[in-house]
C-alpha positions in Angstrom: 132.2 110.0 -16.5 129.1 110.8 -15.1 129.3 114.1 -13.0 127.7 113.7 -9.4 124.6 115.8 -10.2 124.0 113.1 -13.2 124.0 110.4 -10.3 122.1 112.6 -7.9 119.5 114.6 -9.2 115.6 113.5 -9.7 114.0 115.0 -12.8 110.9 116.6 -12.0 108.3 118.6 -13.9 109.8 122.3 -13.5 112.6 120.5 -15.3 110.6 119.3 -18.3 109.0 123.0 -18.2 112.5 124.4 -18.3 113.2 122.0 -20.7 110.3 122.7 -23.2 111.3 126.7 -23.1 114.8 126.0 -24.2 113.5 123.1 -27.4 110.8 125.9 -28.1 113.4 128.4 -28.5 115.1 126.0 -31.5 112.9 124.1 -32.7 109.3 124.2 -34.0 106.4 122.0 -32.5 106.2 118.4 -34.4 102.4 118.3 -36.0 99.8 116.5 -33.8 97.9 114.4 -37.0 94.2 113.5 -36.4 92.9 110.4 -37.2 89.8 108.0 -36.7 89.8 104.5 -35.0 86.6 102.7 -34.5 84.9 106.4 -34.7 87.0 107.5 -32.2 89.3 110.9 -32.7 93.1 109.6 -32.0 96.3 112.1 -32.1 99.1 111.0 -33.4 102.1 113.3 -32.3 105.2 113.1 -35.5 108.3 113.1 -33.5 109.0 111.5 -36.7 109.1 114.9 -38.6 112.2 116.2 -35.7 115.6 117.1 -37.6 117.5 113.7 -37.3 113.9 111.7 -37.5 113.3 111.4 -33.9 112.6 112.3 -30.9 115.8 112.0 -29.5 116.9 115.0 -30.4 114.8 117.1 -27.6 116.7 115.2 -24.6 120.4 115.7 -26.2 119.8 119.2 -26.5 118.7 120.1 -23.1 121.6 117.4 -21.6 124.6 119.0 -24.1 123.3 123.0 -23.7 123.6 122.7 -19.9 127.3 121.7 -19.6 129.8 123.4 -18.0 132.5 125.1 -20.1 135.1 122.3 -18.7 132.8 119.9 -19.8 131.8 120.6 -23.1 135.9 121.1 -23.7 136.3 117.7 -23.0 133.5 116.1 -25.2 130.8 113.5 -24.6 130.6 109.8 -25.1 127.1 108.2 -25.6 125.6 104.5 -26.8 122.8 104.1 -28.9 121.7 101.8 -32.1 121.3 105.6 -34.1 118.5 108.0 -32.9 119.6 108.7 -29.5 123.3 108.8 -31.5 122.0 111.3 -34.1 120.0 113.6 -31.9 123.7 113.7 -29.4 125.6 114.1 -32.7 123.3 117.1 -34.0 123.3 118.8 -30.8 127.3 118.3 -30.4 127.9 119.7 -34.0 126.0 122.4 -33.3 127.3 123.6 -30.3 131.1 122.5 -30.9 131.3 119.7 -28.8 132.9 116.4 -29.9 131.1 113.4 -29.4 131.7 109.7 -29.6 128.9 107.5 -29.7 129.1 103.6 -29.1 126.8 102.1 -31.5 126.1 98.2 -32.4 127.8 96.8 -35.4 124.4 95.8 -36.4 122.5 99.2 -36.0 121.0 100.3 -40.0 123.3 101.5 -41.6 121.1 104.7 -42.2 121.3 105.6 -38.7 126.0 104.6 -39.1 125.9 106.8 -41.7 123.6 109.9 -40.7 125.3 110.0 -37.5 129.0 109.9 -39.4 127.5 112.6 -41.1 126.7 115.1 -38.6 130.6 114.8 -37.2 130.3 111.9 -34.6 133.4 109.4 -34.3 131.6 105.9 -34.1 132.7 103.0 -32.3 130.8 100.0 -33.3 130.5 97.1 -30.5 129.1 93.4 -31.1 125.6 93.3 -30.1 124.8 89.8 -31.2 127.8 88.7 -29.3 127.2 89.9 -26.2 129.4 92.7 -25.7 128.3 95.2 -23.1 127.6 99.1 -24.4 127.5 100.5 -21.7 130.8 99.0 -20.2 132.4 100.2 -23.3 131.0 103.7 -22.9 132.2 103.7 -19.1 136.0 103.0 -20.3 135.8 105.4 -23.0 134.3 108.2 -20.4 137.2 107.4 -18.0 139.7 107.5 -20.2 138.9 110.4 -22.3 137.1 112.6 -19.4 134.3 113.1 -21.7 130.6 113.1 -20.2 128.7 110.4 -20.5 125.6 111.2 -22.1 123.3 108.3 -21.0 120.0 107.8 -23.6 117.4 107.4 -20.6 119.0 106.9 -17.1 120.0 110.8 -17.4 117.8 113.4 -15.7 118.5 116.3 -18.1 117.4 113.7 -21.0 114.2 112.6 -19.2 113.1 116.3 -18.8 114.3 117.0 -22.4 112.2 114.2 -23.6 109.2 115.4 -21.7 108.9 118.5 -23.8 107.1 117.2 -26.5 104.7 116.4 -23.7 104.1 120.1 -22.9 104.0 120.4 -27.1 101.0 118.3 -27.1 99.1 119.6 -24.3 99.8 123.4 -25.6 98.6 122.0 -29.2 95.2 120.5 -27.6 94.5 123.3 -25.2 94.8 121.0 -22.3 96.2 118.0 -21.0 95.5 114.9 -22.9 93.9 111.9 -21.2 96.3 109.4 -22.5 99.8 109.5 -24.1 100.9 105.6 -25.5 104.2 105.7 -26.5 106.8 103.6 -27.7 109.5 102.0 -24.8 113.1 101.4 -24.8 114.6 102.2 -21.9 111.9 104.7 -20.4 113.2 108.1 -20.9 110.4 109.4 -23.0 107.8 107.8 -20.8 109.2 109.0 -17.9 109.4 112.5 -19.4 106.0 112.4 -20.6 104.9 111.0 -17.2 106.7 114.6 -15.7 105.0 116.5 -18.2 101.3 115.5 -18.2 100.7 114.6 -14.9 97.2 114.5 -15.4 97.5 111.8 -17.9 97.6 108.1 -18.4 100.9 106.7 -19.7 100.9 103.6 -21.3 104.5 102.3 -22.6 104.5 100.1 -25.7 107.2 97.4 -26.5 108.1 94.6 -28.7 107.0 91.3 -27.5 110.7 89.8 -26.0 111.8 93.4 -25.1 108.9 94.2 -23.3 111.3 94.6 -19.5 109.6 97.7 -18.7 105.5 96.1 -18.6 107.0 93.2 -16.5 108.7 95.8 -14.4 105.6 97.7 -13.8 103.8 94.2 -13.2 106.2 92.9 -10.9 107.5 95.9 -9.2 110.6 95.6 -9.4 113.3 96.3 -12.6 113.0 93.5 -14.5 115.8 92.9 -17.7 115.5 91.2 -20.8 115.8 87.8 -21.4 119.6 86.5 -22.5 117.8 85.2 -25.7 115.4 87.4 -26.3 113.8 87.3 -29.6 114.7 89.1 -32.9 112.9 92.5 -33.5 113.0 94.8 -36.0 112.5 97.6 -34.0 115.8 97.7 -32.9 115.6 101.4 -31.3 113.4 99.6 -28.4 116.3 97.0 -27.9 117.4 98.2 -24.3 118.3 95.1 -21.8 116.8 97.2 -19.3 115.3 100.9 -17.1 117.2 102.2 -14.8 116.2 103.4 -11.7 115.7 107.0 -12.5 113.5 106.2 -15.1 111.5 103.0 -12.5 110.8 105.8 -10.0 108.7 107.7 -12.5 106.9 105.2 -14.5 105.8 103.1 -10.7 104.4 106.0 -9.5 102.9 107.2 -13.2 102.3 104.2 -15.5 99.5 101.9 -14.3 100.9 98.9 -16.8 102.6 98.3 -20.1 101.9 96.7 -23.5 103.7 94.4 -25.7 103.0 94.0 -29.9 104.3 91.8 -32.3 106.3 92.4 -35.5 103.2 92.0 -37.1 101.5 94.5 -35.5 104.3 96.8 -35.8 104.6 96.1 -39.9 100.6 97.4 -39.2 101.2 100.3 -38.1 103.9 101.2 -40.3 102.0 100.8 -43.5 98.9 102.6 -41.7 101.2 105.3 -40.9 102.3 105.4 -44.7 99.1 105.1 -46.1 96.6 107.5 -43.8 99.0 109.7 -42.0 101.7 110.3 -44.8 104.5 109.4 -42.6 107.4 107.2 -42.7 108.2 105.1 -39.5 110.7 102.7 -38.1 109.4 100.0 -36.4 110.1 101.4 -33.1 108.5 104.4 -34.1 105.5 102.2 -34.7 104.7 100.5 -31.5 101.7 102.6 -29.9 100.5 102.5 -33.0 99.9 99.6 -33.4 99.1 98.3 -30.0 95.6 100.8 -30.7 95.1 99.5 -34.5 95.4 95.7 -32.7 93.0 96.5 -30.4 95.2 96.1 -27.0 95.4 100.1 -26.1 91.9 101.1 -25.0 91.1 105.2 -25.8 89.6 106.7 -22.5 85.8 107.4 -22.4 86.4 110.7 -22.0 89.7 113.2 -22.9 92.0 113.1 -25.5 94.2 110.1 -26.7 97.4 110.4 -28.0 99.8 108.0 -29.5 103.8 109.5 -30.2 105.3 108.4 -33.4 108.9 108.7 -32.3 110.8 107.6 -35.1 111.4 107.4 -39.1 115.2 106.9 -39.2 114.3 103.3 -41.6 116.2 101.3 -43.7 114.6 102.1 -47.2 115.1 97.9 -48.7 113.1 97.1 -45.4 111.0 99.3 -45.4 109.8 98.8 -48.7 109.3 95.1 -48.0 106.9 95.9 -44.7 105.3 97.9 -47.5 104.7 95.0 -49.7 104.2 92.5 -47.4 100.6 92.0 -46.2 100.6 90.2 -43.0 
């Protein structure tokens, strides 16, 4: 279950500082790629390039290094459709914690297996039918004691997320003037948000799933539709922010964008072909809102855009490749 400091405490940016020196002490910076678009200097930062392909992996290791000793005896459960699983997984192997992590039934079965393979027990629930994750991970997490280990709606993972903000500002010499990054449920965002404070945020979604730019339109949390379109960027397929996360991109975050598969399948083969880099389609999605035109770089300052994710299925990805929508 989740402790009462998980359900009290506000990440803030001495969090994501603390968060960046503990990453930086295991891990080395992910590259920050130059590129041109429309004779414009663009970074792309290659979260893609992190141990288990993703960014994940900062957030689970700041969440799982600061349990208690009682807590990391009794394990942790999390939910995620593979990168979120894989980065929990690789920081729980490491440290000797157990982990179970709810994953859908349809998540690629690159992401089942890599997570299998770093030691996780996986229990697969029916994402096409309905069947509620997080529900699932609650019963588990009362009835094992194990800490629930929440992919955005958890202040350690916020601020853990954040540190590849810090990364990019340390790799420019300053502050960037805008960081678009790809949305699921907002923890990255929201960490990058804490990080950069200077900066712009701009989330990125899939058109359907895009719950966090009607959020910041509306002002209020705003979920996903019931039926919400198919998407292959199935690491972005969150129902919902929470309200940790809503606090930070309100205040931080002056609107959203949504793309389209085909903008996504874009990006990907852009990514391939000029940056060297394999992408899942969630990893894709700032990307591609710049190549079609809808993020617009600042006059002035440095523009980012995060590639958070390779973890792809190789059959589909080598279709996007062919394909030339």
């Amino acid at each position: 279950m989740p402790s009462p400091a998980q359900v009290s405490r506000i990440p803030d940016a001495d969090g994501v500082k603390r968060a960046a020196a503990k990453i930086a002490a295991l891990l080395p910076p992910t590259p920050l790629l130059a590129f041109e678009h429309e004779g414009r200097p663009v970074w792309a930062k290659a979260e893609s390039l992190q141990p288990v392909g993703a960014f994940k992996i900062r957030g689970a290791w700041n969440r799982l290094s600061d349990l208690t000793p009682a807590e990391r005896a009794a394990g942790v459960v999390a939910v995620s459709s593979g990168n979120h699983a894989q980065g929990v997984a690789w920081a729980a192997q490491r440290l000797g914690i157990a982990a179970t992590i709810v994953m859908p039934c349809d998540a690629p079965a690159v992401k089942l297996a890599a997570t299998r393979t770093l030691g996780a027990e996986v229990v697969l629930y029916d994402r096409p039918g309905g069947e509620d994750r997080d529900a699932i991970a609650r019963a588990l997490s009362e009835q094992t004691g194990r800490v629930l280990v929440h992919a955005y709606a958890d202040p350690w993972v916020i601020e853990g997320q954040g540190s590849a903000g810090i990364e990019i500002a340390a790799q420019l010499g300053e502050e960037p003037a805008l960081i678009a990054t790809p949305c699921g449920g907002g923890g990255l965002t929201a960490g990058l948000a804490l990080a950069c404070l200077g900066a712009a945020i701009v989330p990125v979604e899939p058109a359907g799933w895009d719950d966090v730019r009607r959020s910041l339109a509306s002002g209020r949390i705003e979920g996903v539709a019931r039926h919400a379109p198919a998407t292959a960027c199935d690491a972005l397929q969150t129902p919902a922010t929470a309200p940790v996360n809503f606090a930070v991109l309100q205040a931080r975050c002056a609107y959203g964008l949504a793309v389209t598969e085909a903008e996504v399948r874009a990006a990907q083969r852009f990514a391939f072909a000029r940056l060297r880099l394999v992408l899942e389609p969630g990893g894709a999605a700032a990307l591609a809102a710049l190549l079609a035109g809808k993020l617009a770089p600042p006059a002035r300052g440095e523009t980012v855009v995060m590639l958070t994710g390779g973890n792809v299925d190789p059959a589909a990805y080598a279709a996007v490749l062919a394909r030339a929508d």
